[in-house]
Backbone of each chain as ProteinMPNN parsed JSONL, in Angstrom:
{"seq_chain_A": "XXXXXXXXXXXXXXXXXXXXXXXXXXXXXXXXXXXXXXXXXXXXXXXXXXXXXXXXXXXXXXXXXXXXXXXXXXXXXXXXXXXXXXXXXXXXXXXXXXXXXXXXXXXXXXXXXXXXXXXXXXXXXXXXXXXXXXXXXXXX", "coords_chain_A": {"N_chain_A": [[140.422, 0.991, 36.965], [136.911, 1.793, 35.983], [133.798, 1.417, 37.678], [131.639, 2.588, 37.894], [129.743, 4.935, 36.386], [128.081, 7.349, 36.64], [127.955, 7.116, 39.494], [130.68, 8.338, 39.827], [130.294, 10.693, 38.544], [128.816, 12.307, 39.604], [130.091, 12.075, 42.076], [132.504, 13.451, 41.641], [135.347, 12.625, 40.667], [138.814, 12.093, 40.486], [139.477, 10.533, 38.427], [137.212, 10.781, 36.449], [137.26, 13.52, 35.894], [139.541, 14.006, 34.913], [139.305, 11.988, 32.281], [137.048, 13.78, 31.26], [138.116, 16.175, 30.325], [140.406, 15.801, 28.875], [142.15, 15.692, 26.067], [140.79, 13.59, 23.8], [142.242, 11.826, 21.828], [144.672, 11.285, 23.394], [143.925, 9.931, 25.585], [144.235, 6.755, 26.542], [143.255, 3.697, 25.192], [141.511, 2.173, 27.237], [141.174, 3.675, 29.219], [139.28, 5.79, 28.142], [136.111, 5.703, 29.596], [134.193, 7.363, 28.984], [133.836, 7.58, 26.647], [133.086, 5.358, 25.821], [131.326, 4.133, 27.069], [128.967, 5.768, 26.388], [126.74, 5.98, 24.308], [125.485, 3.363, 25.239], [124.842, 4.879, 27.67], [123.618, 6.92, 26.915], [121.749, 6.063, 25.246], [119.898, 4.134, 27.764], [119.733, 6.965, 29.383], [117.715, 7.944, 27.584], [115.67, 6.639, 27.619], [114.602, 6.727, 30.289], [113.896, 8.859, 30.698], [111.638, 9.003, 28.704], [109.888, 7.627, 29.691], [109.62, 8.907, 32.463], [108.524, 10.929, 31.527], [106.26, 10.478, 31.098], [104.745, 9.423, 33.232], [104.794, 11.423, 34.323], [103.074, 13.117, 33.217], [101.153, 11.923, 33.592], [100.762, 12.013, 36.274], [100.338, 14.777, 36.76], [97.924, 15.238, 35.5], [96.252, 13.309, 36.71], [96.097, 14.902, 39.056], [94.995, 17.493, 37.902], [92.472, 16.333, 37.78], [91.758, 15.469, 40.235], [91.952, 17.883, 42.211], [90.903, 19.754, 40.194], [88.563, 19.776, 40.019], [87.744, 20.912, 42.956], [88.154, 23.029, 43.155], [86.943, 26.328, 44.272], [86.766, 28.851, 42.435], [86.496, 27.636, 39.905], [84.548, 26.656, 39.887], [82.544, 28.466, 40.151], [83.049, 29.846, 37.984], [81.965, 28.834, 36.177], [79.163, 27.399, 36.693], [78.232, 29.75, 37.457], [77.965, 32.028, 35.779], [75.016, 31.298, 34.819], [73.908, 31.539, 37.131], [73.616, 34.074, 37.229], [72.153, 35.011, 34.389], [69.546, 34.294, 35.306], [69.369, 35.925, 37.422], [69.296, 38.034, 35.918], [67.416, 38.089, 34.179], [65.771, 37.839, 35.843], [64.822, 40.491, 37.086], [65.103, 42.197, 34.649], [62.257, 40.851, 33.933], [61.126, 42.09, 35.932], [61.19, 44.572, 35.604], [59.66, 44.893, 33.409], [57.227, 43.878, 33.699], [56.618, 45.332, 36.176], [56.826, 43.74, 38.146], [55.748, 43.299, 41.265], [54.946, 45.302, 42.021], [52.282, 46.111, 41.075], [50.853, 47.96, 41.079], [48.075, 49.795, 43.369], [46.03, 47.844, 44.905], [46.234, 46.047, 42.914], [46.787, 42.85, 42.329], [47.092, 41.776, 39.488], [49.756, 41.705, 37.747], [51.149, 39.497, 39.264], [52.97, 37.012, 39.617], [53.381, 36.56, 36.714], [54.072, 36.239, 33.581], [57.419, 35.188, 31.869], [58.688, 35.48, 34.477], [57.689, 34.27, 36.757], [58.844, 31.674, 36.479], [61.127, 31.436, 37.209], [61.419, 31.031, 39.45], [61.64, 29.006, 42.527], [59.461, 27.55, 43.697], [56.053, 28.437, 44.284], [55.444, 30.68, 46.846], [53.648, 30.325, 50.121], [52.182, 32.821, 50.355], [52.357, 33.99, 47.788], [50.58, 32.423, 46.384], [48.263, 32.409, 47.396], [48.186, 35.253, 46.931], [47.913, 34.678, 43.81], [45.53, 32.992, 43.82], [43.751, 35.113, 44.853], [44.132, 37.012, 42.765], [43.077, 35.623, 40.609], [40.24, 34.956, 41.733], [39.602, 33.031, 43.028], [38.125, 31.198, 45.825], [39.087, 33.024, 47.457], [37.976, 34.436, 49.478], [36.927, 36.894, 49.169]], "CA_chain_A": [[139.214, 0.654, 36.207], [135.706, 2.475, 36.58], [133.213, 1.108, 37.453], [130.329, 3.005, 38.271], [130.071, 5.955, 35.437], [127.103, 8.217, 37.259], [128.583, 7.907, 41.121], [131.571, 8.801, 39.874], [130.306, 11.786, 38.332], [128.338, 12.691, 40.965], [131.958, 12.294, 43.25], [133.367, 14.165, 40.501], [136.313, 11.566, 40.977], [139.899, 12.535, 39.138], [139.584, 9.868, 36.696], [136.114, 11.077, 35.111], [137.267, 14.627, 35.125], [140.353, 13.811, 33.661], [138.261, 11.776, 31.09], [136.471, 14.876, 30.552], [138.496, 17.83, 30.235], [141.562, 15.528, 28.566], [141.831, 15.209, 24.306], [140.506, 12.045, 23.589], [142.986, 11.385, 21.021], [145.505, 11.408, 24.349], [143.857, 9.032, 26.818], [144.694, 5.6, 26.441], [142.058, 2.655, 24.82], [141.217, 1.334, 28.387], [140.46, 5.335, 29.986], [138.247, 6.768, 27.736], [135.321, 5.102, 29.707], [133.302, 8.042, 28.823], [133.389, 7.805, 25.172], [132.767, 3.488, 25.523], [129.977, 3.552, 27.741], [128.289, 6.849, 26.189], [126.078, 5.46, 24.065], [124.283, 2.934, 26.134], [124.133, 5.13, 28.422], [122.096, 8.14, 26.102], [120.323, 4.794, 25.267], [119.227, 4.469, 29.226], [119.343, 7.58, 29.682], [116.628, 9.041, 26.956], [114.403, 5.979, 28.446], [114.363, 6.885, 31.523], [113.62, 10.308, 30.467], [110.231, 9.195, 28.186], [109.078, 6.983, 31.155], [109.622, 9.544, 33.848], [107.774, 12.467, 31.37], [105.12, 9.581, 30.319], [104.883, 9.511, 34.513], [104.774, 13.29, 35.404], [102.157, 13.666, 32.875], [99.939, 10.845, 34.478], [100.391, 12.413, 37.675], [99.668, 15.969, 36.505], [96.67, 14.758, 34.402], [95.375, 12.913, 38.068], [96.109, 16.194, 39.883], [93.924, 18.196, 37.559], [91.35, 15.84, 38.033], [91.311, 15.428, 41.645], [91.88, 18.924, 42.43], [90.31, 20.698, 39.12], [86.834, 19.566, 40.42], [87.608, 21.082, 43.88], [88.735, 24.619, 43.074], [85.935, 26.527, 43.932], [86.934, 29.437, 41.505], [86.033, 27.035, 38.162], [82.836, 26.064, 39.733], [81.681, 29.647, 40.144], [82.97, 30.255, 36.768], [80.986, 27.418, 34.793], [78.159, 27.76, 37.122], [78.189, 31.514, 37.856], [76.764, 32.255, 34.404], [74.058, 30.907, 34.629], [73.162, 32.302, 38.227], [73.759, 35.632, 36.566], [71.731, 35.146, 33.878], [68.534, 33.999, 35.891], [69.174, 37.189, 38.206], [69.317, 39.473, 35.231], [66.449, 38.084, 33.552], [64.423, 37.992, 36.898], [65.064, 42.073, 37.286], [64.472, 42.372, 33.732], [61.352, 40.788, 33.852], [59.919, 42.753, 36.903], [60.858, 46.277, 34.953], [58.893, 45.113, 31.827], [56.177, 43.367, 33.779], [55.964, 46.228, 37.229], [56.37, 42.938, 39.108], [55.805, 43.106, 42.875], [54.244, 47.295, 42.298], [51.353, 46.001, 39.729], [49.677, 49.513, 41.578], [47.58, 49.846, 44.498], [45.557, 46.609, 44.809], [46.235, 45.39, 41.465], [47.485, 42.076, 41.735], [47.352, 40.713, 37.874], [50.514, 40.749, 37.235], [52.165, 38.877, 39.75], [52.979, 35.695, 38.752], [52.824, 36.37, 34.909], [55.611, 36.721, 32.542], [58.556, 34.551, 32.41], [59.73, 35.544, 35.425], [57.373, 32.657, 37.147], [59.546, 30.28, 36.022], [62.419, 31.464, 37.572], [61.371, 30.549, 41.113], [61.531, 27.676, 42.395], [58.162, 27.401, 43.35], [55.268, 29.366, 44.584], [55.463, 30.442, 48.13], [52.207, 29.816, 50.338], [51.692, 34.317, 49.851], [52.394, 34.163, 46.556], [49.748, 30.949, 45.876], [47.232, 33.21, 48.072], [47.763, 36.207, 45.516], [47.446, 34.233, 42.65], [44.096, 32.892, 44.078], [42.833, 36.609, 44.627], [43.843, 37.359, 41.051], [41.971, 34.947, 39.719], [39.018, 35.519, 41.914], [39.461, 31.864, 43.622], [38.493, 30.918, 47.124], [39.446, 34.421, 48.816], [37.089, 34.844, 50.159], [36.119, 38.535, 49.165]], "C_chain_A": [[138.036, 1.401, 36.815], [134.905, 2.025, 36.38], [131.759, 1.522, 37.313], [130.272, 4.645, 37.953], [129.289, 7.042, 36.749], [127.761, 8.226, 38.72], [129.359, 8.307, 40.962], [131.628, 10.13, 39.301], [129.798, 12.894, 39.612], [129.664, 13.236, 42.221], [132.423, 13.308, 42.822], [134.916, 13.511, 40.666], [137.428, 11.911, 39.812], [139.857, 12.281, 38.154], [138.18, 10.561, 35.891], [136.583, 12.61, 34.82], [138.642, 14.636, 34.496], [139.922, 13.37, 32.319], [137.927, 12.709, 30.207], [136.685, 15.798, 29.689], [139.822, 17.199, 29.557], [141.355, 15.372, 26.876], [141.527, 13.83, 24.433], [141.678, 11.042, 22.638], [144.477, 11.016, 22.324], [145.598, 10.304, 25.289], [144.463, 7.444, 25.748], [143.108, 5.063, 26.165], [140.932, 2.516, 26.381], [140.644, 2.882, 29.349], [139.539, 5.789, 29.629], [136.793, 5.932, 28.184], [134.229, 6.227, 29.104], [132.759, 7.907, 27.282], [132.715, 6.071, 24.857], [131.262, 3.496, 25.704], [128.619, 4.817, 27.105], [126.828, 6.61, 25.524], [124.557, 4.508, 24.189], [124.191, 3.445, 27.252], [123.307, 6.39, 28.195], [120.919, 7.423, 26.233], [119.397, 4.775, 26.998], [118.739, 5.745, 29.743], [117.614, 8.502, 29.103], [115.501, 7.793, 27.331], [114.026, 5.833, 29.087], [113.736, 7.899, 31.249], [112.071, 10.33, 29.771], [109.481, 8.33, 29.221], [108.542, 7.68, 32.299], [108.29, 10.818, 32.815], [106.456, 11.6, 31.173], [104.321, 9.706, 32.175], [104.627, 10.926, 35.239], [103.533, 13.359, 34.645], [101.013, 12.864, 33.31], [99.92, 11.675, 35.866], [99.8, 14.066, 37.807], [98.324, 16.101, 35.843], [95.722, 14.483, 35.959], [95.295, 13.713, 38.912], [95.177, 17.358, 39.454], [92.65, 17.831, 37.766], [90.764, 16.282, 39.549], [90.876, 16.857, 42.273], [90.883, 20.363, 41.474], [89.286, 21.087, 39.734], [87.151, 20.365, 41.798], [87.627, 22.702, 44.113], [87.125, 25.663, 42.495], [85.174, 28.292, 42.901], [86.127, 28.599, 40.198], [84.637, 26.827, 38.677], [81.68, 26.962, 39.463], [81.918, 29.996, 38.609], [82.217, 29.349, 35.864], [79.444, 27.776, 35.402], [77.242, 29.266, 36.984], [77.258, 32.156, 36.685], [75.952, 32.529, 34.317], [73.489, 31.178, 35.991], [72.585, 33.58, 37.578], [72.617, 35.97, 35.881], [70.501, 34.997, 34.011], [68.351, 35.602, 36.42], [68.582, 38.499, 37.305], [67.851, 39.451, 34.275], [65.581, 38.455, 34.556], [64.1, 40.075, 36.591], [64.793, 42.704, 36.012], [63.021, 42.652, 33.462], [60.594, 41.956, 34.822], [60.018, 43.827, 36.094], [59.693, 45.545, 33.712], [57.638, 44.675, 32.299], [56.136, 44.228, 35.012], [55.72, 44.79, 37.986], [56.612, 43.209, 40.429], [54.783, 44.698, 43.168], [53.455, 47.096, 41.46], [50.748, 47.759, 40.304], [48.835, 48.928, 42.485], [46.357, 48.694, 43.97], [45.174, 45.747, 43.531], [47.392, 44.188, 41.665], [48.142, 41.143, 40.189], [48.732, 40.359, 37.344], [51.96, 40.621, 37.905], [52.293, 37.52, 39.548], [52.885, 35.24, 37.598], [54.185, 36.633, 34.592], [56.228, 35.57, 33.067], [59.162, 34.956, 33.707], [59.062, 34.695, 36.907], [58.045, 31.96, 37.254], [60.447, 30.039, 36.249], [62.681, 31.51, 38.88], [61.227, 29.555, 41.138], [60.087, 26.984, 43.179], [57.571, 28.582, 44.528], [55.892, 29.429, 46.204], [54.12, 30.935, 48.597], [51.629, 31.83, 49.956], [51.316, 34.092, 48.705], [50.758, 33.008, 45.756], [48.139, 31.937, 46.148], [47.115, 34.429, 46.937], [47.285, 35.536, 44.571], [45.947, 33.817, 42.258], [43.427, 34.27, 44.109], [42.832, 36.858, 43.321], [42.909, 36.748, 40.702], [40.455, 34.66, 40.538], [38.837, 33.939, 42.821], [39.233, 31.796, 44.92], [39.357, 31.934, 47.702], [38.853, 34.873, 49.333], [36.094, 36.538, 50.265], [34.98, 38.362, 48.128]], "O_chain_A": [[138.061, 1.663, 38.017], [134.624, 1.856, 35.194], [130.886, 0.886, 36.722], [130.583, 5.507, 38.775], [129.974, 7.434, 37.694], [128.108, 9.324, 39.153], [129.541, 9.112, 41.875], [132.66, 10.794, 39.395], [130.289, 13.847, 40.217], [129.946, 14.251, 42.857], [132.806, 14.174, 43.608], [135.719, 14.429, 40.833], [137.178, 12.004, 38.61], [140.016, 12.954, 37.136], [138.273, 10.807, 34.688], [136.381, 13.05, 33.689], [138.799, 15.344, 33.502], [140.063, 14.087, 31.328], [138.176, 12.777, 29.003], [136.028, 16.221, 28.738], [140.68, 18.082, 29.56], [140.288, 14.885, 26.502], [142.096, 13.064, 25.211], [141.868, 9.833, 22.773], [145.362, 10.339, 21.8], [146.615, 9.782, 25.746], [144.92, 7.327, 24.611], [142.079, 5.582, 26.598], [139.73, 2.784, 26.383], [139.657, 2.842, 30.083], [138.746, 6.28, 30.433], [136.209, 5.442, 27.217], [133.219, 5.655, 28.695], [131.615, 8.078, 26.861], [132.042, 5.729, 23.885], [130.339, 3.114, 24.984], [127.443, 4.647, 27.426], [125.826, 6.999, 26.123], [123.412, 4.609, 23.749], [123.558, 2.807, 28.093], [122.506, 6.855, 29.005], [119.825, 7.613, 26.765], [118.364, 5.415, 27.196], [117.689, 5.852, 30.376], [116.808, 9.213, 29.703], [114.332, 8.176, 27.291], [113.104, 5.022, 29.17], [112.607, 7.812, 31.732], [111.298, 11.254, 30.022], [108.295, 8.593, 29.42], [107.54, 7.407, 32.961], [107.374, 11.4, 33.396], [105.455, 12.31, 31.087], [103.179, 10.166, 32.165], [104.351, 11.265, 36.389], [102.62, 13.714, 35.39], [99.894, 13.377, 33.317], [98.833, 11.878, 36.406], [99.044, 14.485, 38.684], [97.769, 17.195, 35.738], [94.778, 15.19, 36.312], [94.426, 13.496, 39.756], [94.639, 18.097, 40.279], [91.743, 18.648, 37.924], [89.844, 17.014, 39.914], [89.757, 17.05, 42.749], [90.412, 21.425, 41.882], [88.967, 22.241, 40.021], [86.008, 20.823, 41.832], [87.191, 23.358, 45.059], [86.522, 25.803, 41.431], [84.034, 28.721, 42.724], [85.16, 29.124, 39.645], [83.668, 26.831, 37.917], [80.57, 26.764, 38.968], [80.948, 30.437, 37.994], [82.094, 29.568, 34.659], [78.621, 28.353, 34.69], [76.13, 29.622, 36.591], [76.127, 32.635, 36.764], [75.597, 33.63, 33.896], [72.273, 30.99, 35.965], [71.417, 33.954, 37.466], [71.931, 36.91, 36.284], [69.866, 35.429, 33.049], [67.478, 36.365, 36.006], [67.867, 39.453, 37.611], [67.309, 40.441, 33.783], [64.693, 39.278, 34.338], [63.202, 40.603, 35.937], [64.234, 43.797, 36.095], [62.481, 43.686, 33.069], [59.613, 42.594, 34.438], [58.922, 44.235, 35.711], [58.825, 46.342, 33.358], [56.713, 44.938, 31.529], [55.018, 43.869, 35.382], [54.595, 44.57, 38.434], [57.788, 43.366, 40.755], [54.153, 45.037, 44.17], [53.614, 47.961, 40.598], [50.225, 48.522, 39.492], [48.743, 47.702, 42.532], [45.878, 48.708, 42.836], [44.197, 45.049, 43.262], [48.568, 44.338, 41.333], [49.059, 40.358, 39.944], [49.038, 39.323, 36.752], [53.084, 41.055, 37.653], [51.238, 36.981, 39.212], [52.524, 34.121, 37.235], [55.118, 37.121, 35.23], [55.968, 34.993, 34.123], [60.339, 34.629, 33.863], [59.737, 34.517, 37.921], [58.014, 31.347, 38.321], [61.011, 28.989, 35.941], [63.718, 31.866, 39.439], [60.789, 28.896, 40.196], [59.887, 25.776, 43.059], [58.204, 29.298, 45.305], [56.595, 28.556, 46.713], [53.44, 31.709, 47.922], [50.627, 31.965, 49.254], [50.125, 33.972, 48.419], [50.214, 33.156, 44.661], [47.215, 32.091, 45.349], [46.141, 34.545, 46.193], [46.088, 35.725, 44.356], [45.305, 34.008, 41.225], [42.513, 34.473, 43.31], [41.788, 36.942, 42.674], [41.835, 37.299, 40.461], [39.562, 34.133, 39.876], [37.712, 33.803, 43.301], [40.139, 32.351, 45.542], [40.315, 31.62, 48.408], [39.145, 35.967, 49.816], [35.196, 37.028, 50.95], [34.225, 39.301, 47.878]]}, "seq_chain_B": "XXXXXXXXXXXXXXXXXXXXXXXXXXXXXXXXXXXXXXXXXXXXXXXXXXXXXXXXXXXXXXXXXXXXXXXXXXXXX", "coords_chain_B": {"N_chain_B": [[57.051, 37.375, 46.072], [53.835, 38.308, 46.516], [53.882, 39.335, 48.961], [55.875, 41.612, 48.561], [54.631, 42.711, 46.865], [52.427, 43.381, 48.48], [53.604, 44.796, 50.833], [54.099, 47.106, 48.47], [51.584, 48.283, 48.188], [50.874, 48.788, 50.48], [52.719, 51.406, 51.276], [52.126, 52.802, 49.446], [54.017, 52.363, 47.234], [54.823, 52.843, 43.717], [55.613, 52.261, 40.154], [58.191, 50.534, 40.346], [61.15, 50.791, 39.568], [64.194, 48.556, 38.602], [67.492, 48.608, 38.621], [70.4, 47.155, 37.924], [73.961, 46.452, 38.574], [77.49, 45.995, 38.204], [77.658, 42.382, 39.173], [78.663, 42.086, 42.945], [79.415, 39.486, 43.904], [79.383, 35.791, 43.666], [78.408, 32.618, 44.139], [78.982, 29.485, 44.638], [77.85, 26.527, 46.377], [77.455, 23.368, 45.89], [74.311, 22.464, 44.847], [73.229, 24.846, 45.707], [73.274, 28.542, 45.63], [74.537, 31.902, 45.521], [73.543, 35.322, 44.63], [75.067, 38.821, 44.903], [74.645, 41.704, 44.201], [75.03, 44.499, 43.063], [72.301, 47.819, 43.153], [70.015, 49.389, 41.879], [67.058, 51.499, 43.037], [64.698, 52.493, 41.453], [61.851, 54.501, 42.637], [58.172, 55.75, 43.006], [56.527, 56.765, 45.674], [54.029, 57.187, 46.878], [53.758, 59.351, 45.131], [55.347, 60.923, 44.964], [58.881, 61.145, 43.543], [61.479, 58.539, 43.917], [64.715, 57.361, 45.157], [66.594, 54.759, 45.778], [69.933, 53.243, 46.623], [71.244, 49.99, 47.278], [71.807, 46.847, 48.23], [70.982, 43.753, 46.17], [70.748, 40.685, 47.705], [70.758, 37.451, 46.131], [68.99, 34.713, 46.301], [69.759, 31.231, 45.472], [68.752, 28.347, 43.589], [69.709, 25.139, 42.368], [67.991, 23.444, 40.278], [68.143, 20.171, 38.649], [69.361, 21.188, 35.694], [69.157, 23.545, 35.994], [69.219, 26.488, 37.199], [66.674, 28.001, 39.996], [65.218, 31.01, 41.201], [65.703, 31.082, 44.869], [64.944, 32.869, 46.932], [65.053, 36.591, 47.597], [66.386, 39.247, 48.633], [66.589, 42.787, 49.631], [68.549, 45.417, 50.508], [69.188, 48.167, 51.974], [71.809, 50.715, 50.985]], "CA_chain_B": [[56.559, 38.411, 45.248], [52.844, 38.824, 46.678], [54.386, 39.541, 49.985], [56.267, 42.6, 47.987], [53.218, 43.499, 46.493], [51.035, 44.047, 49.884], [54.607, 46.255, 51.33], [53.877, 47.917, 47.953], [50.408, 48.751, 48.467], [50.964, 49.599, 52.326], [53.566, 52.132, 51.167], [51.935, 52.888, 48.337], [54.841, 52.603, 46.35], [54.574, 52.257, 42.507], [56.744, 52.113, 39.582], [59.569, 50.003, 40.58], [62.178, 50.151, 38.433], [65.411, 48.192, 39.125], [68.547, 48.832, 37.627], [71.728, 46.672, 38.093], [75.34, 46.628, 38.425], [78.135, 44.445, 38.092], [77.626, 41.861, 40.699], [80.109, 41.936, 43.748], [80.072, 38.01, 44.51], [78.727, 34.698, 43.245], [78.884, 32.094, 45.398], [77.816, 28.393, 44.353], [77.756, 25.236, 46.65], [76.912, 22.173, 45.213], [73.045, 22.891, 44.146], [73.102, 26.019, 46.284], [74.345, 29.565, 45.346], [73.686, 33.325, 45.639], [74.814, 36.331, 43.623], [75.131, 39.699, 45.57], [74.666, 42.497, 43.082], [74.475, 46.344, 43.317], [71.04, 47.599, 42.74], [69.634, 51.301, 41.983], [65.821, 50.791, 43.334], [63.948, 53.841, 41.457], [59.394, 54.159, 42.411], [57.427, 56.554, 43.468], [56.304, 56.36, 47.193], [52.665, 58.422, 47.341], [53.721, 60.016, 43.659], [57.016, 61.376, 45.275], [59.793, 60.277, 43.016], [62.619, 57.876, 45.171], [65.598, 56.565, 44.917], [67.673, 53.726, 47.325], [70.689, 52.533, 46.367], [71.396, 49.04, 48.25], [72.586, 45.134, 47.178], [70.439, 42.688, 46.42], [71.551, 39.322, 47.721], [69.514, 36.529, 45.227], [69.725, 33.064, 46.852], [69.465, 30.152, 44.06], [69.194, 26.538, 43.518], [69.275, 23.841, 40.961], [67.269, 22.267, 39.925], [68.391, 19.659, 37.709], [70.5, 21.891, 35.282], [68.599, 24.622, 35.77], [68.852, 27.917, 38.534], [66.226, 29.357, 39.928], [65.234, 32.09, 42.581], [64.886, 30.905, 46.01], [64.603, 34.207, 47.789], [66.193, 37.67, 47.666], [66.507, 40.512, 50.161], [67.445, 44.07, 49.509], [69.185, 45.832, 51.663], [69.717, 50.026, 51.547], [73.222, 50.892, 52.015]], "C_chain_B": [[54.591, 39.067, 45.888], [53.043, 39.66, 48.289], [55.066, 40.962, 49.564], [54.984, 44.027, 47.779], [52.338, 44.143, 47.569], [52.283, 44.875, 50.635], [54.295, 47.098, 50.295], [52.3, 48.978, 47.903], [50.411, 49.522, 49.761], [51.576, 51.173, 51.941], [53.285, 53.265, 49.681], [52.806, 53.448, 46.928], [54.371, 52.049, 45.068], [55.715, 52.321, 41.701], [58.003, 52.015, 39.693], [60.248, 49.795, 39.513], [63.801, 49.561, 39.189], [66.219, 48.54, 37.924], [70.461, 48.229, 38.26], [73.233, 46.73, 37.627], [76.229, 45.884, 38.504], [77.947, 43.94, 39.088], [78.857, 41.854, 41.707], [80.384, 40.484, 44.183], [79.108, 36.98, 43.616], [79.49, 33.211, 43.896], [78.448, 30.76, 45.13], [78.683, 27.025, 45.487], [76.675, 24.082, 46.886], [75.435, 22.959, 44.501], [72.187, 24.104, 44.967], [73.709, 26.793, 45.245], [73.374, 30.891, 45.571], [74.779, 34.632, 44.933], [74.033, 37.425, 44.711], [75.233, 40.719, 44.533], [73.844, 43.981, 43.47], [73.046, 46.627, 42.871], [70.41, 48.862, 42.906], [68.375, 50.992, 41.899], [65.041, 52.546, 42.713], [62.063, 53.249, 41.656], [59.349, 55.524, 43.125], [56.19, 56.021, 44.884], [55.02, 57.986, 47.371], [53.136, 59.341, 46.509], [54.67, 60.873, 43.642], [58.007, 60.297, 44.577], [61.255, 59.643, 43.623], [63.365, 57.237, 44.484], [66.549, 55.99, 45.792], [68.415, 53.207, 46.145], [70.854, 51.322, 47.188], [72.0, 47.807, 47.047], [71.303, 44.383, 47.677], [71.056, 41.174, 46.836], [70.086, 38.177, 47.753], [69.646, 35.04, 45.825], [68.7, 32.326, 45.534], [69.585, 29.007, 44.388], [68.869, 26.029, 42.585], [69.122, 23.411, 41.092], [67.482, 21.445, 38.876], [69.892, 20.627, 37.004], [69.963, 23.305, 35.093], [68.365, 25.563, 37.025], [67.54, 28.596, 38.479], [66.214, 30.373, 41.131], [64.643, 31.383, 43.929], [64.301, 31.716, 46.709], [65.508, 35.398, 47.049], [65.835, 38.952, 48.38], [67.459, 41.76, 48.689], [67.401, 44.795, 50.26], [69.943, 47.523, 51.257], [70.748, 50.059, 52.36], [72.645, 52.766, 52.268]], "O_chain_B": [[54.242, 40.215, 45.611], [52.261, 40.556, 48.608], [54.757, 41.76, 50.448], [54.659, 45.165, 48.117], [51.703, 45.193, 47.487], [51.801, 45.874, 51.169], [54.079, 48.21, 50.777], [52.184, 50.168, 47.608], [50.003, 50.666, 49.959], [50.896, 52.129, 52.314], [53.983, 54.129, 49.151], [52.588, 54.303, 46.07], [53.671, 51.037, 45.045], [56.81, 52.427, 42.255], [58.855, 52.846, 39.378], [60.095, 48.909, 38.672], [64.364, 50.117, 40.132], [65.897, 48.709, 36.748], [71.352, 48.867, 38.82], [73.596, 47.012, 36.485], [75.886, 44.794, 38.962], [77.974, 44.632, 40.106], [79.983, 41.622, 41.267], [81.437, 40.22, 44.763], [78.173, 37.422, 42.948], [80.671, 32.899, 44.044], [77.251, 30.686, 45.405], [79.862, 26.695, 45.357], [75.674, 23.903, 47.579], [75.54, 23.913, 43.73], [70.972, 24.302, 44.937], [74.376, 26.361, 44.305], [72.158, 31.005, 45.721], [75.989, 34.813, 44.795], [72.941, 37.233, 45.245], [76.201, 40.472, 43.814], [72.749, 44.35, 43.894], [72.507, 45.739, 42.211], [70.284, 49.37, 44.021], [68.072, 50.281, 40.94], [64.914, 53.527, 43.446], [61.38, 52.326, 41.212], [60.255, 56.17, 43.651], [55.323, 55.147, 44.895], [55.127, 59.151, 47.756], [53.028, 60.46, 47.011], [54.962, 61.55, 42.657], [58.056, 59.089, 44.811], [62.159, 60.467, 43.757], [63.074, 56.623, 43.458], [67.267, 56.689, 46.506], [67.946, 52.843, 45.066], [70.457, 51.682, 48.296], [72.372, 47.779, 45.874], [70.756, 44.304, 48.777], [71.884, 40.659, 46.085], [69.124, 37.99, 48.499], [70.667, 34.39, 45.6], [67.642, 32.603, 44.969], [70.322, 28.563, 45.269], [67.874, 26.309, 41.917], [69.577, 22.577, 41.874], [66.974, 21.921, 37.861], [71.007, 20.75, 37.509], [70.295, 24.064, 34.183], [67.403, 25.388, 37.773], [67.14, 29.374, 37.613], [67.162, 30.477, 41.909], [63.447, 31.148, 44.101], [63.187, 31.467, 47.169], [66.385, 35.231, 46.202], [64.685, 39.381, 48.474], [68.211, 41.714, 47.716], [66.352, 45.039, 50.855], [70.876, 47.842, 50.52], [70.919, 49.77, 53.545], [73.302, 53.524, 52.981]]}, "name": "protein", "num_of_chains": 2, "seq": "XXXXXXXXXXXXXXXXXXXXXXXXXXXXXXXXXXXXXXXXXXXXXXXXXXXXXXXXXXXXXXXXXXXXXXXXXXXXXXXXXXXXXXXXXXXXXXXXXXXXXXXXXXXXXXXXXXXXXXXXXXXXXXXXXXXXXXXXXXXXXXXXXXXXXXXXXXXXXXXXXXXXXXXXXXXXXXXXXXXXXXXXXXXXXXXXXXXXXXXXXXXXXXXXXXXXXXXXX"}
């Protein structure tokens, strides 16, 4: 008698590969455990099988998470952009506005144009030009 | 930038033109970052026409959802 279908495949044990590899029409009622138990065990088996993939994909789903956020490739790519696009405007702006070379003591136009707006704030020089431009407390 | 401006006056360099190239790095952590980017520096230095190649390296931060310029250096290779 067999009792235990899967260890015994596993063993590979005479009787299941006789089972196997024998006509069915040949074995006896009481042998063919393979063809009895087959059934409930597709049944077990294909529910083990949507549990375990229901299971891998929870754990691959929590692995993208955990890790997605950490990979510091995607961050530069989502982010990165938008560095880029600051940089390219800044460098833009100075060609169209001669920022930082207005000409020999011509400050006017530093601190003009959009490209102000793309610092993050004045620095104490820059505050000091802006006052000469505009004729403020410089004392000349 | 006014700090630019008074090396440009000293030097009496004028017509800066920049001209960029693909960047070689970009670099962001958390509400830091800095892009490193080629950089063809054409002006005229006392009405002599010049040209430096070098990399700018732009340091950034966000603010909110928004980058801007903290600093940036250029550097003649």
């Amino acid at each position: 008698m067999i009792a235990d279908w899967p260890s015994l495949v596993s063993y590979g044990s005479p009787q299941v590969r006789r089972a196997c590899s024998a006509p069915q029409h040949n074995l006896p009622r009481e042998g063919n455990y393979r063809e009895r138990t087959r059934p409930y065990y597709r049944r077990v088996v294909t529910k083990l099988e949507g549990n375990e993939l229901k299971r891998s994909r929870s754990v691959m789903i929590a692995l993208v998470f955990l890790y997605g956020a950490n990979i510091p490739g995607a961050i530069a790519q989502t982010d990165g952009s938008g560095m880029l696009s600051v940089v390219i405007m800044f460098f833009a702006e100075a060609n169209a506005h001669n920022i930082g070379c207005g000409g020999r003591g011509d400050r006017s136009q530093i601190d003009k144009g959009a490209a102000s707006a793309l610092f993050v704030e004045q620095s104490v020089s820059d505050r000091r030009g802006s006052s000469m431009a505009l004729g403020r407390n410089n004392g000349f | 930038m006014a700090d630019l401006a008074i090396y440009c006056t000293k030097h009496q360099d004028t017509d800066l033109k920049f001209t960029l190239a693909k960047p070689l790095s970009q670099e962001v952590d958390g509400d830091h970052g800095n892009v490193i980017v080629p950089l063809v520096l054409d002006f005229k230095e006392g009405g002599t026409p010049l040209r430096a190649n070098g990399l700018a390296n732009v340091v950034l931060l966000k603010n909110r959802e928004t980058w801007k310029i903290s600093a940036f250096t250029f550097t003649q290779q």
